[in-house]
C-alpha positions as CSV (number, residue, x, y, z in Angstrom):
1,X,-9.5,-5.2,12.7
2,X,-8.0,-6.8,15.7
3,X,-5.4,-5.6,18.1
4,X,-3.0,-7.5,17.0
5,X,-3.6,-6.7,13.3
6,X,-3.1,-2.9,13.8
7,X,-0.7,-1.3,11.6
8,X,2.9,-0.6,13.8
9,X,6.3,0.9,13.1
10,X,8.9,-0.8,14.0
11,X,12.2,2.1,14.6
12,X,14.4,-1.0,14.8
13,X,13.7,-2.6,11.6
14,X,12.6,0.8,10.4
15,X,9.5,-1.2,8.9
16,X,5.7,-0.2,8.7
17,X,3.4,-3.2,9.2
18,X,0.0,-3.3,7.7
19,X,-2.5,-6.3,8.4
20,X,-2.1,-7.7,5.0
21,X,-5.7,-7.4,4.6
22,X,-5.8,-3.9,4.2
23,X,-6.5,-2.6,0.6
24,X,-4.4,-0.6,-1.5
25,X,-5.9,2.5,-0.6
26,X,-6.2,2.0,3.4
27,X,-2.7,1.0,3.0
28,X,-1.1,4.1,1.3
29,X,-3.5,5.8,3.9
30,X,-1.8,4.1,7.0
31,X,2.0,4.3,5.7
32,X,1.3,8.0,4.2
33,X,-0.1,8.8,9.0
34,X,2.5,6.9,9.9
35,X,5.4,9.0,7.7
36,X,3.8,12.3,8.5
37,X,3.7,10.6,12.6
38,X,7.3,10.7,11.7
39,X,7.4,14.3,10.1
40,X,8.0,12.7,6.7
41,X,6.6,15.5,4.5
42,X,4.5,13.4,1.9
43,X,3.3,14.6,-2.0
44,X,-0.2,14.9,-2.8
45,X,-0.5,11.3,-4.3
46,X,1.3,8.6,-3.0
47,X,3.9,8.2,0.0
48,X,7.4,8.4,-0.2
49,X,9.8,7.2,2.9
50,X,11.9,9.1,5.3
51,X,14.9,8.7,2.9
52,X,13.1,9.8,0.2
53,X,12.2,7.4,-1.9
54,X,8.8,6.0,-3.2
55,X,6.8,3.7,-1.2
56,X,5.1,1.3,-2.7
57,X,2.7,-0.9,-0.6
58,X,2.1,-2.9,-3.8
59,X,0.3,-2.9,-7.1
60,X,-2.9,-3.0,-8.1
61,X,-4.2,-5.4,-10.9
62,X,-4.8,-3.5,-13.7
63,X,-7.2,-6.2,-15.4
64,X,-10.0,-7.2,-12.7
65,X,-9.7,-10.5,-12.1
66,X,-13.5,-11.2,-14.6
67,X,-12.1,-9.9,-17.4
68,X,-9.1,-12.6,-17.2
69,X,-10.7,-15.0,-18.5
70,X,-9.3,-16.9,-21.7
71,X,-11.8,-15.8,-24.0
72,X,-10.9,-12.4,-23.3
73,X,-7.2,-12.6,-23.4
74,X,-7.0,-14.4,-26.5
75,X,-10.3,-11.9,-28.9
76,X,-10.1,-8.8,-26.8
77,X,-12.7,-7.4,-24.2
């Protein structure tokens, strides 16, 4: 990861930027640092923000992208 690609938080904006390379779970990792950084008490799963709300860094597929395929969708894995 470059430099420039490090996650930052910006008090301004009040935004946590992750290189959107990261994957789900480096990226719950990195907000979940960056909120306790902040003394943001956090659950055991998940993160939640300083105003207590859930974070969500996006969602994972729940169908890998193989098992997509038409034949599948239309008989069934």
């Amino acid at each position: 990861m470059s430099s420039s690609a490090l996650p930052a938080f910006d008090a301004d904006a009040r935004t946590i930027s992750i290189p959107n390379t990261a994957t789900y779970a480096d990226a719950m990792t990195v907000v979940r640092a960056i909120l306790r950084g902040l003394v943001v008490d956090q659950p055991a799963f998940g993160a939640v923000c300083w105003c207590g709300e859930p974070v969500d860094v996006g969602v994972l597929p729940l169908i890998p992208q193989q098992k997509m395929s038409e034949q599948v969708v239309r008989h069934g894995a």
